[in-house]
C-alpha positions, -999 to +999 in steps of 0.1 A: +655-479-802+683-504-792+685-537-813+697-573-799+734-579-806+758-611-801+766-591-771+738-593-752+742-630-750+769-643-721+774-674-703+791-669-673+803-699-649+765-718-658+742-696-667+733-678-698+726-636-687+705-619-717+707-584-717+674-576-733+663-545-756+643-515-748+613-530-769+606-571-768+580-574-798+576-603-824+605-593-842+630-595-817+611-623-800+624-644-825+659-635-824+660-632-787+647-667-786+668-685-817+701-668-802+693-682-768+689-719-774+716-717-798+735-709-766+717-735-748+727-759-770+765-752-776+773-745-738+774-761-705+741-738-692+720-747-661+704-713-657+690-686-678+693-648-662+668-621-683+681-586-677+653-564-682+677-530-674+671-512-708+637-530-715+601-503-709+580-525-733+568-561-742+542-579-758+527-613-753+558-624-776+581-615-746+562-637-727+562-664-754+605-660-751+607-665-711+584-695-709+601-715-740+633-710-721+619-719-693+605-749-706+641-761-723+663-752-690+640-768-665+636-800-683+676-804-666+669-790-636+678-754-646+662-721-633+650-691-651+658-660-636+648-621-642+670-591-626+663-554-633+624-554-643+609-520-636+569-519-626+556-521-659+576-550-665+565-566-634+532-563-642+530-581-673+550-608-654+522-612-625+496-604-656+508-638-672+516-659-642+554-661-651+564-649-616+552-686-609+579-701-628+605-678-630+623-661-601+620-623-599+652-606-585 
């Protein structure tokens, strides 16, 4: 099982990509979450990108990571974006409405 390294956390041009692990749960929620705002916060970021290439499970705390950067990024404008989410994935997305707030690529 992959963990969440500096890594996984770029900003390119405006937007912050997050490559995500194979397993979102609590504990990684929180990292995920405290390491993205910290990038938030230090760079010039208008969009968030979630790459869900590697990810095959997530809880409600997953959920709980997307919307509280969603809520941060569109308070400027920004857009939340998630790329590579396979039908599991998906479904937990339409499950908890997030495909109404994000933008599913």
């Amino acid at each position: 099982m992959n963990q969440v390294m500096e890594d996984d956390f770029q900003v390119i041009d405006n937007c912050l990509m997050i490559r995500l692990p194979e397993e979102i749960d609590h504990h990684r929620a929180g990292y995920i979450s405290e390491n993205a705002d910290r990038h938030l916060m230090r760079s010039d970021v208008q969009n968030v990108v979630f790459d869900f290439e590697n990810t095959r499970f997530m809880d409600s705390s997953g959920i709980g990571v997307i919307m509280g950067r969603y809520r941060k990024i569109s308070c400027f404008g920004g857009k939340v974006y998630v790329v590579h989410a396979d039908s599991q994935i998906l479904r937990i997305l339409r499950v908890s409405g997030l495909q109404k707030v994000v933008e599913i690529m």
